[in-house]
N, C-alpha and C positions, 0 to 999 in steps of 0.2 A: 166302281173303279175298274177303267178298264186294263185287262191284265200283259204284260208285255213278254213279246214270244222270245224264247231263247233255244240257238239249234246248239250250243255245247253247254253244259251244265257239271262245275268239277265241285265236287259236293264232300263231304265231313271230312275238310281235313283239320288236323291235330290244331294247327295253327296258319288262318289265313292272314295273311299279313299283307295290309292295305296300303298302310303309308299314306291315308287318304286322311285329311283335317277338316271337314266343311268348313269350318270359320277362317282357313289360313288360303291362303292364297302367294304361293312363292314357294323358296326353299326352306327349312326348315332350319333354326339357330337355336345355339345354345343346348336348353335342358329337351325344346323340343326335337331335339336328334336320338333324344331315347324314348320317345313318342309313337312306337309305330303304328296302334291304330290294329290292332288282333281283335281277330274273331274266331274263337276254341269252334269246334264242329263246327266251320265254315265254308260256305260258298261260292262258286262267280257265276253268274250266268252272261253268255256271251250270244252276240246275233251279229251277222254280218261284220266280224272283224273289230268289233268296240265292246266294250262292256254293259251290260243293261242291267247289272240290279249284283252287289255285293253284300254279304252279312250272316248272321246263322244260319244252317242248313234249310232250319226248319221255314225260315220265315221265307229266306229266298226262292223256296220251292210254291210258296203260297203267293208270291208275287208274280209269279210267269206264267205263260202255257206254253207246252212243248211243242216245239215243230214237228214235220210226220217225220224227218231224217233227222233227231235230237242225238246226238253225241252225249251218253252218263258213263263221266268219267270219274268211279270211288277214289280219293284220296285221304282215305282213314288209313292214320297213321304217318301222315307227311305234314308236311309244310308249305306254302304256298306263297310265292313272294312278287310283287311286279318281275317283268325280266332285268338281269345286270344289264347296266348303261356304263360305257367307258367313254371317258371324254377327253382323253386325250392319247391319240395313236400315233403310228407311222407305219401303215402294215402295207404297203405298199412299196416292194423294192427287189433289188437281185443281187446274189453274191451273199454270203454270208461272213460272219467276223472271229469266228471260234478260236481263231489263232491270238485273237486281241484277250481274250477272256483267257487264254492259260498266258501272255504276256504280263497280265492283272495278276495272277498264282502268284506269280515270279516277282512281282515288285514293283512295277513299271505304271506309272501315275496315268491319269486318261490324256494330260496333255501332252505327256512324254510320250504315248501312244501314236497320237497325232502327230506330232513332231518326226516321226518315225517315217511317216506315210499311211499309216491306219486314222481311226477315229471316220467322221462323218465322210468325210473327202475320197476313203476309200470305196462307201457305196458308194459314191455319185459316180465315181470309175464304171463302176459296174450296171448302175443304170443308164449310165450313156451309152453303154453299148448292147445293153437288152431292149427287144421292142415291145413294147406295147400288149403282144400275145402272152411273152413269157414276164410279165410286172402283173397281169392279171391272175398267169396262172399263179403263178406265189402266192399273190395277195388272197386268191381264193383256200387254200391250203391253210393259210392263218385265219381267216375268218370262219374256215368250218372249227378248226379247232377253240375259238372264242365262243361261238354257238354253241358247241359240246359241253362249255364250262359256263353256260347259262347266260350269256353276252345277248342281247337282241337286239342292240344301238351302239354303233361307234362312230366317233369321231378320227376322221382318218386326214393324214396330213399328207402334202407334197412335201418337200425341200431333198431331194436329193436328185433334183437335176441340176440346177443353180443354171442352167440357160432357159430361154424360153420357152426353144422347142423343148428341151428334156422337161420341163416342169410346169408344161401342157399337156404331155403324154403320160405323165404320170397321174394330173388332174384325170384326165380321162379314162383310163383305166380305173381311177376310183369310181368314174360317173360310170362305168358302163357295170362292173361290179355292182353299184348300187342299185343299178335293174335287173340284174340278174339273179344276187345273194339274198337268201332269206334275211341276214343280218342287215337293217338299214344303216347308211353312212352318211356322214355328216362333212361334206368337204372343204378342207381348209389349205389357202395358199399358204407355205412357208417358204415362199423363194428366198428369204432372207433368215436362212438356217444355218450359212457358214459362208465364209469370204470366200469362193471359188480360187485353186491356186492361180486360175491366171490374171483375177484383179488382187492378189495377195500385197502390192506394189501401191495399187491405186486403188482402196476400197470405196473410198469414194464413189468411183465411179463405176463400180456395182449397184449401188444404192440408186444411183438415177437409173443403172438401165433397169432395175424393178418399177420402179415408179412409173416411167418415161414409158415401158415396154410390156412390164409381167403383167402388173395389176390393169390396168387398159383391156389389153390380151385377154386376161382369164375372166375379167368381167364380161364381158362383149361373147363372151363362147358360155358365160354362166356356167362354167366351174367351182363357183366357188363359194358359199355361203360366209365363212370368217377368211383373217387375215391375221397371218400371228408371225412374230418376229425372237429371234432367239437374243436378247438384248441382256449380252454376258461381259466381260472383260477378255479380251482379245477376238470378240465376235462381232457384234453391231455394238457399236458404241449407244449412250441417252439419246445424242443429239441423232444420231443416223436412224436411229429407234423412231425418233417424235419425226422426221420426213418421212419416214415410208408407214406409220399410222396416219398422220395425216393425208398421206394421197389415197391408203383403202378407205378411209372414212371417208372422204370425198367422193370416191367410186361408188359408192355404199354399202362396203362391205361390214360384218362385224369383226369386234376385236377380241384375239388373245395375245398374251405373252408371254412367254419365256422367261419369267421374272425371278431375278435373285437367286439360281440356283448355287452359283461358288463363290459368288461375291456377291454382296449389296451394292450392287449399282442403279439403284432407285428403280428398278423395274417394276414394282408394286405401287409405287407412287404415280410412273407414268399411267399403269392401267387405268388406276382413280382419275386421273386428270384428264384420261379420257374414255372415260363411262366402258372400259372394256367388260367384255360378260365375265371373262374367267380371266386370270394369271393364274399361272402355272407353277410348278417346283415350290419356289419360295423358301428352299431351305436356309437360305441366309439373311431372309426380311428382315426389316428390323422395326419397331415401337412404332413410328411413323407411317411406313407403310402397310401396318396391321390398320390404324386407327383413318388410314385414308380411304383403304379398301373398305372399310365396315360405313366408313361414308359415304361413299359414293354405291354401295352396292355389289363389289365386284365378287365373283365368287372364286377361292382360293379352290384349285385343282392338285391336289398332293397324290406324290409319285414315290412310294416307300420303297418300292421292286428297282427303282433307280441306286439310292444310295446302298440298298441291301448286294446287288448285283457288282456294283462297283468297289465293293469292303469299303465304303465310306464310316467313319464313326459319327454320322453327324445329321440331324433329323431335323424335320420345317419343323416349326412351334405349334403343331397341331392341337393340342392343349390351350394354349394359352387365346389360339384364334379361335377355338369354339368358346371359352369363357368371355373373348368380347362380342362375342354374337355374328359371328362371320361362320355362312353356311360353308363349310366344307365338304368338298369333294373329293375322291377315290378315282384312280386310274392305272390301269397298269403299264403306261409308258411304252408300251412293244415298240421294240426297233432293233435292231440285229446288234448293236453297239455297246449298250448302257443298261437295259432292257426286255432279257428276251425269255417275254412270257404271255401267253396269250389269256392266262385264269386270273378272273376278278376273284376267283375265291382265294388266292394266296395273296390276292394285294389286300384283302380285308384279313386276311390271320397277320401279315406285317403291321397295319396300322394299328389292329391288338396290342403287338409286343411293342413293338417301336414307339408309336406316337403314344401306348395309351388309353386310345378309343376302346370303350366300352364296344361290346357286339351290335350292340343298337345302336347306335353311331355310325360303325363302319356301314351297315346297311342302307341307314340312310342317304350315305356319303354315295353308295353304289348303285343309286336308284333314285330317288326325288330330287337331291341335290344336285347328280351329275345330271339328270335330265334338263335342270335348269340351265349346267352351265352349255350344253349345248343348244340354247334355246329352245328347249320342246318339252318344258314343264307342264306346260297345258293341254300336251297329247298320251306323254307316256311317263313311265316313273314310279307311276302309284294304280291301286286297281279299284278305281272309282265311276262309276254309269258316264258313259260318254266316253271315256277314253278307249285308247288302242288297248285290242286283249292281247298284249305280250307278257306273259309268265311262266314261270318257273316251277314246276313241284318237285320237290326235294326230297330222298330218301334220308329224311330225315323227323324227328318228332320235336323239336323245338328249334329255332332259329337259331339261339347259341352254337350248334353245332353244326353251322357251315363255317366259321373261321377257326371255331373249338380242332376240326379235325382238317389240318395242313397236309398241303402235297396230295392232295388221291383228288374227288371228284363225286360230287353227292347229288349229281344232277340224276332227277330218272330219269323226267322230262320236258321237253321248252315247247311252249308254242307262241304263235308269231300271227299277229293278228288274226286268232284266236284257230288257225291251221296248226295241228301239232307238226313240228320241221325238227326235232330230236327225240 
């Protein structure tokens, strides 16, 4: 047999944690979310950016031969985990909202915020008038610090130009970001993220000029891999929701949504109805659109750093959707507003208290599951022969204690196809 060469080799750590199933194929549900697939004295051997041979020290050393510039990197006494995946962002923008957040201290509901002149309407103030230079520089600033907290994949949204031009220049700044950042991004139009105040009158006919203008536009310049829609009560109505998926699905774009987070306005139901990859929030779903998402497939994206940030007392059913078998996902929501955090490791210590989840759980949720719901289950996620070598080693000795220990930072260190970049 002949033997396959490997130039980095990250060798006995405490616990290598794979997340890798050969028999499964998808996200992982249910009891297999505490499944993750360890290996005690374990480890990866990587060649040119992918993974070529995972499992005990011993054996994976007897499967390879070393390149003449091999990379042995000792991880006795760590942990070893694919890299975090966030799959739902907004780290792209200018102007910050701090004054909204001690408003919050004081009392002041997020809609009464809004009503004020703050809430979402106040960035888009601030990205219409920022170029293109200073949306990158920001955006770079929060993606090093998502890399530092062991992030290797985001999913990054527009919506806070709500015109054309501004919410092409924001796509682009994502695109040009995503050839420059070690972090990869996953770009998503949200030009229907809030009724712009000057169609406040006629929302309607915002809706067409996304349709008629944005999605045409950001398709045609390939901006955009999804298309997601903020489909709330007082924001996109169902019916305005089902026009502007139906014209990205027609463009061919994929779908997410914004579903259910303050009210149950069937946003979870629309996903199912049309095969979106993820719905979002979901704090307010209800019976119905748990059992339509688990039928159609759609995978639920929970945002614990949103209601925790906001003093909401009020949590998605994340329990009850992992008992009907719907994979669940982890993300930390980042956005200057609602938000603002850029560590996967404290959105897995909230989904602990809040939802719950067991630690093996939230891992899953922060690695095979979100990889799914950004479409790229079948590259990165999990640390299995053929995939991307993006991982994580952990100054840590068991995997409980990355959500175990809140607020600090247990990363040593990331690498990113298979380059150490922290």
């Amino acid at each position: 047999m002949q033997k396959l060469t490997a130039s980095l080799i990250i060798k006995n750590a405490s616990q290598l944690v794979t997340m890798h199933d050969p028999k499964k194929i998808g996200p992982k549900t249910g009891r297999e979310m505490n499944d993750l697939n360890i290996f005690k004295n374990g480890a990866v051997a990587v060649n040119g950016g992918r993974i070529v041979a995972v499992g005990e020290t011993k054996d994976v050393m007897k499967k390879v031969e070393l390149a003449k510039r091999v990379r042995l990197v000792d991880a006795g006494g760590k942990v070893v985990t694919p890299g975090l995946i966030d799959p739902h962002t907004h780290p792209v923008f200018a102007g910050q909202r701090s004054a909204e957040f001690e408003m919050r201290i004081a009392g002041k509901s997020y809609m009464e915020i809004a009503k004020a002149g703050g809430g979402i309407n106040s960035t888009v103030e601030s990205v219409r008038k920022a170029n293109r230079k200073t949306l990158k520089e920001n955006g770079r600033k929060i993606l090093d610090r998502m890399l530092s907290f062991g992030t290797t994949t985001v999913e990054a949204k527009s919506g806070y130009g709500l015109t054309t031009k501004d919410e092409i220049k924001q796509l682009q700044a994502i695109k040009e970001l995503n050839e420059e950042h070690k972090i990869d991004l996953v770009p998503t139009f949200l030009g229907a993220h809030e009724i712009p105040p000057e169609y406040k009158k006629n929302p309607d006919e915002y809706v067409s000029l996304i349709c008629a203008e944005m999605i045409p536009k950001v398709v045609a310049k390939n901006l955009a891999v999804f298309c997601d829609v903020f489909c709330e009560k007082g924001v996109f109505t169902p019916r305005q929701t089902r026009i502007i998926l139906q014209t990205a699905q027609a463009f061919g774009l994929k779908l997410k949504l914004h579903a259910d987070e303050f009210h149950n306005t069937g946003g979870a139901e629309l996903a199912a109805e049309f095969g979106a990859v993820s719905a979002d929030h979901l704090i307010s779903v209800g019976d119905e659109g748990i059992h339509l998402m688990h039928k159609e497939g759609v995978i639920p994206v929970l945002l614990p750093g949103t209601t925790f940030f906001l003093g909401l007392n009020m949590d998605a059913p994340a329990r009850k959707m992992i008992e009907k078998g719907l994979p669940v996902a982890l993300a930390t929501d980042l956005n200057p507003g609602s938000s603002m955090t850029e560590s996967m490791q404290m959105i897995m210590t909230l989904a602990c208290l809040k939802y719950k989840m067991t630690p093996a759980e939230v891992l899953t949720a922060s690695t095979i599951n979100a990889a799914f719901a950004v479409s790229g289950g079948d590259k990165i996620g999990s640390l299995a022969p053929g995939k991307q070598a993006d991982l994580v080693i952990w100054d840590a000795e068991d995997y409980r204690e990355i959500p175990y220990h809140f607020g600090g930072n247990l990363v040593e260190s990331v690498y990113k196809k298979g380059q150490k970049v922290r």
